[in-house]
Steps between C-alpha positions, in 0.01 A plus 500: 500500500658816402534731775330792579622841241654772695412902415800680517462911524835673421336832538501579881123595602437902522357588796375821355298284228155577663597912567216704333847662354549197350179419402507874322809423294380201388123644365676789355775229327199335360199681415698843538660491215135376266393807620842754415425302145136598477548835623808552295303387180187752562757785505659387185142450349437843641820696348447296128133602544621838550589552143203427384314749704707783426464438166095536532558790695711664274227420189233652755648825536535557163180347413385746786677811333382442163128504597637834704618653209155405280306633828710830469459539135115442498449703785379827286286235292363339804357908672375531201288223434394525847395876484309415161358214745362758788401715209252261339391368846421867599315526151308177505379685856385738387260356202393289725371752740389786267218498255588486117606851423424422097143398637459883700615680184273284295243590749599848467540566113169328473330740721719818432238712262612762189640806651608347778898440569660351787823714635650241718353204621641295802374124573604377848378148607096577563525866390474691205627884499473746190525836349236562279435822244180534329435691279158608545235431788365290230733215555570585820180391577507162268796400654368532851240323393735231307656410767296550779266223306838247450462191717903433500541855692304583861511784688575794257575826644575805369768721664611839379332654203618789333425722158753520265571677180539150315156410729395340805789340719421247768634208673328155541540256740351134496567187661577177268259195523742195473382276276379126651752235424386158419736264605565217289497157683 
């Protein structure tokens, strides 16, 4: 029967082997240096990647300053438009709210008898103000009459009359009827 094997241990026995010091040196020997690789590899990922980002940056400010430029150069262009924008807006307004002006001087032209001549003539947004010279009491009186009778004009009133060489000089004032709108559905 073959005898029982004998260990031998040449290495003496450390008594420090269980020191947390020990224990330290031998986790950072081990799985210390896995992690200096890893780390060491993110910043080398990190500086190549670097490269690449500057480079984006770089085509982003110019990108950036070329749409500056265009801005700058279109700027004139741009007040412009917008002016001719608040313009129209401020027009479309105002149609909206007033009453057809061509309608009142229809109105007006249609109802204005011979002899009879309008000096100035203001429309506002419900009223109607005008100079008027006639030429004889004649058609002073048909136009009174005119448009004192005309359904699209309420409230006529007659303010300061006057004789004149050239005849009979007065000014008229009327309110404006706005005409119903039918909406279309």
């Amino acid at each position: 029967m073959p005898a029982n094997s004998a260990t031998i241990n040449l290495l003496a026995e450390d008594k420090n082997t269980n020191s947390p010091w020990n224990r330290i040196m031998i986790w950072i020997t081990s799985y210390g240096r896995y992690i200096m690789i890893s780390t060491e590899l993110i910043v080398l990922i990190a500086f190549a990647s670097r490269f690449s980002l500057d480079r984006k940056l770089t085509d982003l400010k110019e990108n950036i300053t070329e749409k500056q430029e265009i801005l700058e150069v279109n700027k004139e262009l741009e007040q412009k438009i917008r002016s001719v924008q608040e313009k129209i807006s401020a027009i479309k307004l105002l149609m909206r709210e007033q009453p057809a002006p061509v309608e009142t001087l229809m109105v007006v032209h249609t109802l204005l008898p011979t002899g009879t001549y309008l000096d100035t003539l203001t429309i506002d947004k419900n009223k109607m103000t005008t100079n008027v010279t006639a030429d004889s009491a004649d058609s002073f009186t048909r136009f009174l009459t005119n448009f004192s009778s005309a359904g699209t004009l309420t409230g006529v009133e007659i303010g300061k009359v006057g004789k004149r060489p050239s005849g009979i000089l007065f000014t008229l004032t009327a309110n404006i009827k706005q005409p119903s709108v039918e909406k279309k559905n």
